[in-house]
N, C-alpha and C positions, 0 to 999 in steps of 0.2 A: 787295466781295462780301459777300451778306448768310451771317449762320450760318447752319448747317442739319444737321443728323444723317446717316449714313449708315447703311445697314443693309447689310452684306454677307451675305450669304445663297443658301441654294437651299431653293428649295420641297420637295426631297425628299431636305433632311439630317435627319433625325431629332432632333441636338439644336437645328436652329432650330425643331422642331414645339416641344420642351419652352421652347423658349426665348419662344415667341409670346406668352404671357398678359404676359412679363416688357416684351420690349420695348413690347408695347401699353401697355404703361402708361409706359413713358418715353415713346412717342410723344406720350401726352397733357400729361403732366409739361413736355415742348419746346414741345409746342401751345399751351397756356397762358401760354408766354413768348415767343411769336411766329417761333418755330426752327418749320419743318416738317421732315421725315423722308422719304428718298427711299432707295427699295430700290436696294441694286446686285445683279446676279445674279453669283455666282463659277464655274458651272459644276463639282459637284461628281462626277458621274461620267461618263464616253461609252465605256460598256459597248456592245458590239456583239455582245454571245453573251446567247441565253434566256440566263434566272435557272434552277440545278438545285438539286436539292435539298438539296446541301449547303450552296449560297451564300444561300438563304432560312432554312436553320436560324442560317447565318453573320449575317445579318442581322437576325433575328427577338432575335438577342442584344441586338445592339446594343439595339434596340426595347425591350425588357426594361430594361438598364440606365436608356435616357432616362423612361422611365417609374418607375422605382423612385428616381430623383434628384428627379422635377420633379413626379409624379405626371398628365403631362398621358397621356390615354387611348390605346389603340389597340386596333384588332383585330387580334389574334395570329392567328386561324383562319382569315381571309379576305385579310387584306394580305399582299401580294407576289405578286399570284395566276402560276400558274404558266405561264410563255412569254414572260414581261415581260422586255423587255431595260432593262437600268436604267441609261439614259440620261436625262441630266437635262435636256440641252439644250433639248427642247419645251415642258417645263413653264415654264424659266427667260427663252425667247422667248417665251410667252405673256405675264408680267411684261412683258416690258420693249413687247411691244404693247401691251400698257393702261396703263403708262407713256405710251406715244406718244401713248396716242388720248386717257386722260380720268384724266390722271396721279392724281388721289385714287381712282379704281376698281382699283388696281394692289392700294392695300392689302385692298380687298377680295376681290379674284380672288388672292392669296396666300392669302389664309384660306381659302377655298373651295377651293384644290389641296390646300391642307394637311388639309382634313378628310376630303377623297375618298379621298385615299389614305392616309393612317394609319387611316379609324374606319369606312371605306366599303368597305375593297380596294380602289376604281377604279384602272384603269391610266392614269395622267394622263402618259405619254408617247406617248399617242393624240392626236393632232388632233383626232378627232372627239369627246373628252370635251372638251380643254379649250377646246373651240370651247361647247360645250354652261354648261360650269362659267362662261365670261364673259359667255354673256348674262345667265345667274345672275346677275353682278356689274351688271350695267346696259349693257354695250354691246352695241350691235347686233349681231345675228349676221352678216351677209354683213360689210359692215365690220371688224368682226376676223378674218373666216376670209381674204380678200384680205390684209389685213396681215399679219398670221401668215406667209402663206404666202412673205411676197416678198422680195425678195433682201436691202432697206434691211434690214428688222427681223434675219434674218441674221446682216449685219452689224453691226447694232448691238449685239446678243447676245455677239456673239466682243469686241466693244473693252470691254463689262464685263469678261469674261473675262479678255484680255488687262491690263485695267485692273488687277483685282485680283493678277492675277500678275504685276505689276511692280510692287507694291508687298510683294509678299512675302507677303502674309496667305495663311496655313497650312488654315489650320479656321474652320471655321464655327458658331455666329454670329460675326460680329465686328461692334463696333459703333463708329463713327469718328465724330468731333465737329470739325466744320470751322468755320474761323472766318479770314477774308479771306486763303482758301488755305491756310492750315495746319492739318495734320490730326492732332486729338490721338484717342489709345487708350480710351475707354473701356472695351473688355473684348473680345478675344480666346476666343472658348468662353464655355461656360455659365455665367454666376452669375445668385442669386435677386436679387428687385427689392432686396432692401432692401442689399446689398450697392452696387448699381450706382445706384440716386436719388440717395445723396448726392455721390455721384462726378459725377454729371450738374446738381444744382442748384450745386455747385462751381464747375462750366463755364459753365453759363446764369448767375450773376451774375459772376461775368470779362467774359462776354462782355457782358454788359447794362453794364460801368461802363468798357469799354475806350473 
């Protein structure tokens, strides 16, 4: 089995928004040594109540924090806009449809959910944004809105999910380095790149002399 990176994540944790500039640049760091990087989705909330207004002041902290660590932006005045149920499932099924349909369009419709809703307010557990945000990315609109909608993608959604939860991983980002099925740690939550490169050129010449 060849290496590859994982990215364990959800489009609408906050410290993978801060964490995005970090891992793009290990994805190209992998790139350059022939390792690609494939998103898993972990399903980080399935909220079924609107957002009130104490849980948006409750989250707008968080927001604060990931921004005063990483310095990556948000709108504080317009994000979290109010009736949104913060449910992540749609966003993180969207991922894994462009996984399915045109697996390098995946990383770009993560950046595109990531920036609708942290610097936009969009409510990207609407269908009809993140049907809108993937032709953004290059896919066909009827072609992802049929997938999207259909039972496989669904399912494939819940076996990340379940994926990640059977391996234990807690929080997010986590970033896992696979190498003929063995899966080493790279990093569990946030750290800056230069923390984690040399962690990762470590791994890429192991694996390049194995």
């Amino acid at each position: 089995m060849a290496s590859r990176l994982l990215y364990v994540m959800d489009p609408m944790c906050s410290w993978c928004w801060g964490f995005a500039p970090v891992v793009e640049a290990l994805a190209e760091q992998a790139a350059a040594a022939g390792v690609p990087l494939q998103i898993v989705v972990g399903g980080l909330r399935r909220d079924q109540v609107a957002i009130d207004a104490a849980a948006r002041v409750r989250y707008l902290g968080y927001w604060q924090a990931v921004n005063a660590s990483t310095g990556q932006l948000f709108d504080f005045d317009h994000g979290l806009p109010e009736g949104m149920v913060y449910d992540t499932e749609p966003a993180c099924r969207a991922l894994v449809t462009a996984r399915q349909l045109d697996a390098p369009s995946a990383w770009t419709l993560l950046k595109l959910i990531q920036q609708a809703f942290y610097t936009e307010g969009a409510d990207v557990t609407q269908a009809s944004v993140l049907v809108e945000l993937a032709e953004r990315a290059g896919i066909p609109r009827i072609e992802f809105a049929e997938a999207f909608d259909s039972q496989a993608m669904v399912d494939a959604t819940a076996a990340d999910f379940a994926w990640v939860q059977d391996l234990g991983i807690a929080g997010f980002p986590t970033l896992l380095a696979e190498r003929e099925g063995q899966l080493a740690l790279l990093t569990n939550g946030y750290q800056p790149l230069e923390a984690l490169s040399p962690l990762l050129e470590r791994w890429l010449e192991r694996a390049a002399n194995a």
